[in-house]
C-alpha positions, 0 to 999 in steps of 0.5 A: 247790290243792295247788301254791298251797299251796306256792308260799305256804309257799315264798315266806318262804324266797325271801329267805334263799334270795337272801341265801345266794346273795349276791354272784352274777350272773345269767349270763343277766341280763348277756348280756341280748338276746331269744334269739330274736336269738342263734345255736344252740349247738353240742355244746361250747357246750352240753357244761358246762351239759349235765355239770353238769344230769345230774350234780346229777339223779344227785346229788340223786335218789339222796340219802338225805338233804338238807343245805343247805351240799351244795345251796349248793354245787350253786346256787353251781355254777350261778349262776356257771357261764359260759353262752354267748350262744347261744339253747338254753343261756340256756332250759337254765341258767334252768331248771337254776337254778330246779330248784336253788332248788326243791330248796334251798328243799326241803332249808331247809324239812327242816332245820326240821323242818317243813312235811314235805309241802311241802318234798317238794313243792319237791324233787319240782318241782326234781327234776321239771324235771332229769329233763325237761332230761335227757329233752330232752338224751336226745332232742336226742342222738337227732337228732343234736344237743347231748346227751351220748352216749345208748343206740342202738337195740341198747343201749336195754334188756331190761327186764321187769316182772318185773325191776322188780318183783324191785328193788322187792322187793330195796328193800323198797318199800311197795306192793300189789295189782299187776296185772301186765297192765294194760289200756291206761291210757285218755284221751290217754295213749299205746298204746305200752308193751310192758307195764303194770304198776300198783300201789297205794302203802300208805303213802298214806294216802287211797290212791295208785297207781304204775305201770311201763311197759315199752317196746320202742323208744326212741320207744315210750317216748318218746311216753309222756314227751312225755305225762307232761311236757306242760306243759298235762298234769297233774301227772305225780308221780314220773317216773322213766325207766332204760333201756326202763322208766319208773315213776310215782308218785302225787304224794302219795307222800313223797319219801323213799319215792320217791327209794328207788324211783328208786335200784331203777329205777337199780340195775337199769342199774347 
């Protein structure tokens, strides 16, 4: 219902949203062709729409603030990007093209000063769908494939929940009530994590909840985002992975606040 919402709201801004972008071509509308046809890409194929993917997550989910011409840019960035015919690139761009108007449309509804949740909503499905694209790169680099260098098995991480707990503080973030060993969190989810820590987000105001998840293998972690980013799943919320840890947030929580949790997950790797 919520996402119905949205998707209404959202709707009137499409046209402005075309009409910025006027005067540009679909890439993937001019090579036109049932991807199944083309051939696999290589790693340099692929290595532009991969550089410009992780670059604008780094961008947009560490901003403190939103601005319409920087986000113009971005989507310009990408309408014109040359993709090559090959099958993986056509899924990336569209996907990467769809996030950057997700998070345009965001930052429109911002600058007038209204519809606060659903211009985070917007932002938060845009940022969603890069943070899976890195995820994919991440596990694409882990089989050998097209992803940009990643952590081997040495380098994956030592945090603790104790780290994430002391950036939390560091960042002043609003939350309460942790339970610092969690029992499993149930249902389909995964038993992997080496700890579980859950909280509560006081700035909700009928309550919401957040967790950090502390794991010890690249495919301990692993599992746990094939989990969250299932598209039969629910709404994940804010998900946000660094190193050997990932942190989720309840979706009711503003994207402000969550972008300032995702910069104290960020500055522990930093």
């Amino acid at each position: 219902m919520r996402q119905a919402h949205h998707t209404r709201t959202a709707a009137g801004l499409v046209l402005l949203v075309i009409a910025l972008a006027a005067g540009t071509v679909s890439p993937v509308r001019a090579q036109g062709g049932p991807e199944d046809d083309l051939p696999a890409c290589t790693a340099a194929d692929l290595r532009p729409l991969v550089d410009i993917s992780l670059q604008m997550l780094e961008a947009t989910s560490r901003a403190r603030r939103y601005d319409v011409s920087e986000m113009l840019v971005w989507r310009t960035a990408i309408t014109t990007l040359e993709v090559p015919a090959c099958a993986e690139a056509q899924d990336i761009w569209l996907q990467l093209w769809l996030a950057s108007d997700e998070i345009l449309i965001g930052t429109l509804l911002l600058e007038r000063q209204g519809a606060i949740e659903e211009a985070a909503l917007a932002i938060n499905s845009g940022l969603a769908t890069l943070t899976a694209l890195r995820y994919s790169f991440t596990l694409a680099g882990q089989a050998g494939g097209f992803a940009p260098e990643v952590e081997t098995p040495e380098e994956f991480g030592a945090l603790t929940g104790d780290d994430v707990l002391i950036a939390f503080q560091r960042f002043d973030l609003p939350y309460a009530d942790v339970t610092r060993e969690a029992g499993p969190a149930g249902g389909d989810a995964p038993d992997t994590e080496l700890e579980r820590l859950t909280f509560t987000l006081p700035t909700i105001f009928d309550g919401g909840v957040g967790q950090a998840l502390v794991f010890e293998t690249p495919e301990d972690r692993d599992a746990w985002l094939d989990y969250l980013f299932d598209p039969a799943g629910v709404d994940p919320g804010f998900v946000y992975f660094e190193a050997n840890v990932i942190v989720q947030l309840s979706p009711d929580l503003d994207g402000e606040t969550a972008r300032l949790f995702r910069a104290a997950l960020a500055s522990l790797v930093e």
